[in-house]
Structures are given as structure tokens and as C-alpha cells.
Steps between C-alpha positions, in 0.01 A plus 500: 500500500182312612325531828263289600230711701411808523791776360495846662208634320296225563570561874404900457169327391445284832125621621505710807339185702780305466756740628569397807338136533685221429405245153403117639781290546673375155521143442844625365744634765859607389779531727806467668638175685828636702757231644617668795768181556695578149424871470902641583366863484719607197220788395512341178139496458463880666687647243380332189164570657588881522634511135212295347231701644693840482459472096176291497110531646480813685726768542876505536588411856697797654800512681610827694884584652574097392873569636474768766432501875071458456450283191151458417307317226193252451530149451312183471671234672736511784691193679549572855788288676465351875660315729311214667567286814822451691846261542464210247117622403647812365373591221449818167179487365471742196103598437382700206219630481277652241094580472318147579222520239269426770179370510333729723711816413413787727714700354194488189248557718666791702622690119205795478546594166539145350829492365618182748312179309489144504504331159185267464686260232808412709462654823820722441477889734580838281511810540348732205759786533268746358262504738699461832521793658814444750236441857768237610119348673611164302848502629365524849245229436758230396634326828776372278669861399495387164361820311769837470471834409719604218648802588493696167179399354299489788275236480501140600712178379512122575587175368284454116650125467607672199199507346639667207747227437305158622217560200767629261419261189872655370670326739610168471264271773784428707545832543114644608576476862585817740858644508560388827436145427702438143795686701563348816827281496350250820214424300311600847209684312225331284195614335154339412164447541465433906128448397584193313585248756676240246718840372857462609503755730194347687678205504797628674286695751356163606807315502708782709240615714431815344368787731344828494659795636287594797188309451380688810429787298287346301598614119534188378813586299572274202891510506583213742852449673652196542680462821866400544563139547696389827853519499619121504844537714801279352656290755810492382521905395781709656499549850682714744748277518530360169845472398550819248793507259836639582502862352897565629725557209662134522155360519250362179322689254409792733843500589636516120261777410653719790810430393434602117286802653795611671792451264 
């Protein structure tokens, strides 16, 4: 396997003044671009993210009392499921979420000993397992709750992009992109260079109207979600009092399979 960057004992080697400052902003900036109007919350991408990463860049990712009363565990990415507006605006929106790679990470900054870094080649955020020493102070930095504890190795995880598998020169080309991406069945996750603005994935930002989760805070994530588009309402779909088809046992197809159902 090939990275490209610094491996783990490269990072061990950082100098002590760049522990907790932040590298100048990469003209290269991987990340995510999440469709929020396909995504159908399948958790798809959350477990191939789990399994990926349990057997790849840092530690196994734990899981404690999976099938009892208090399961407990550390993972990556998450898709939490809402319900939106009222009557004929009703709406589920399913929104993962994962680490942001952002720009102004203070969740860097904040790390004492180091361990939480921004990449200076393609802006990606890590966390060097060896030197974290479980604080949480990163966790409580990131307005986006994107960091976790894992509960049996007591240090830090997040979202790598699968930086052990995007670089991987083994892998066919088609393949060097995160887990979450090559699994989802929607095709509502892409990955690229959001630095490039002719990339594809710049592209699509522009054309969809591409936001950042709250700008407010002023981390100037890279992921970008694209927002779902505006139901366009069918004048001529079912109403109320659209005719439906008989379902009595003398009556159509409905009717027929009651029959069968019941003899």
C-alpha cells in the first residue's frame, strides 16, 4: 500500500511548533459532496465505513454489549433521520454526517499534545493515535459532534476519507475513493478535490447550491451538502377521493388475490 503524505512515523516526527497550529490552506482540498434529496438513509455507507476503518488506519473500532440493553461502540459516520414541514410539505430528510475536514479546524488547534492534525498536501484532519491521550478537548471543540471516543481504546476517532485506501496504488483507480462513497446504492455521496473548481464535485456544488453546515461557526468545512430539490406535486396523483380498486372478493386483481389467499 502507498500513502501519499506523511505515514505514522513521519507524524511522530512533526516539530513541537506545529502541534497545535494549523498548515496554510492546500490548494488541494478532498472531501465529501452529500445529496441530502437522494440520500434514503439505508446506513449503507455507516457500515462499510465501520468495517473499512475497523481493519485499516488506526485501530480497530470497538463495539461494547452490540445486542444488549446499553450498546456502545465508536463510529465514523452516522445518518440521522428527520421529519420536516407539515400536510403536503411533509417531508424525511436523512443527514449523515461525518468529520468536515475543515478549513479552520479547532478541533487542531484545541489537541495539546498534537495528535489532532491537518494534512498540508490535501487538507484531510487525523488523528495520530499514539499520541492522543483520550482529553475529549477536540470532541468538545467540534460544533458538529463529529469526533467519538472509542470506548475500549480510549483515544479519539473520526472520519480519515480513508486515507489508507484513496492513495492505495493496489487498488484499481476506480476504486481509491472512501468506503462510504464506492458503497452507497443512491449514488448520494461523491468525492474530490473541492479545491479544484472545474473537479466534478465543484461542479455539482455550483450547480445545486452547495452549502456549508453552519457557516456561522466559522470552520469552513470542506464537505458541502446539497439541499433537497422542491417536491414538484403531480396534478393528476391520487387524491382522497380517487377512485381505488375494488378489493371485495368478486372484485379485480385485489379481489382475485383474496380469493387465492383465502382458498
Amino acid at each position: 500500500m502507498v500513502l501519499n503524505g506523511p505515514n505514522r512515523q513521519q507524524n511522530n516526527q512533526r516539530k513541537a511548533s506545529d502541534m497545535t497550529s494549523l498548515p496554510e490552506p492546500s490548494a488541494i482540498k478532498l472531501g465529501l459532496v452529500i445529496d441530502l434529496d437522494i440520500c434514503v438513509g439505508c446506513q449503507a455507507c455507516v457500515v462499510n465505513c465501520k468495517e473499512w476503518n475497523t481493519s485499516g488506519y488506526g485501530a480497530p473500532l470497538s463495539d461494547s454489549d452490540a445486542y444488549g440493553a446499553q450498546p456502545n461502540g465508536a463510529w465514523l459516520n452516522r445518518v440521522h433521520t428527520f421529519e420536516a414541514g407539515t400536510g403536503a410539505d411533509a417531508k424525511v430528510v436523512h443527514f449523515p454526517k461525518s468529520c468536515l475536514h475543515c478549513e479552520d479546524a479547532p478541533c487542531v488547534t484545541v489537541c495539546p499534545t498534537g495528535a489532532s492534525f491537518k494534512r498540508s498536501e490535501d487538507g484531510i484532519v487525523l488523528v495520530n493515535e499514539d499520541w492522543c491521550i483520550g482529553c475529549g478537548l477536540c470532541a468538545w471543540s467540534c460544533p458538529y459532534g463529529a469526533r467519538e471516543m472509542d470506548p475500549a481504546e480510549g483515544v479519539m476517532k473520526k472520519c480519515t476519507l480513508c486515507v489508507d485506501k484513496i492513495y492505495n496504488e493496489n487498488l484499481p483507480k476506480e476504486s481509491r475513493q472512501p468506503a462510504c462513497v464506492s458503497t452507497c446504492p443512491a449514488n448520494a455521496r461523491h468525492f474530490g478535490d473541492l479545491g479544484d473548481p472545474e473537479s466534478s464535485v465543484s461542479k455539482m456544488v455550483q450547480a445545486r447550491g452547495g452549502y456549508d453546515l453552519m457557516p456561522e461557526q466559522n470552520t469552513k468545512p470542506v464537505n458541502k451538502y446539497l439541499p433537497p430539490r422542491t417536491r414538484q406535486m403531480n396534478p393528476n396523483s391520487i387524491t382522497a377521493t380517487a377512485k381505488l380498486e375494488d378489493a371485495s372478493p368478486d372484485g379485480g386483481f385485489l379481489g382475485w388475490i383474496d380469493k387465492v389467499l383465502r382458498d
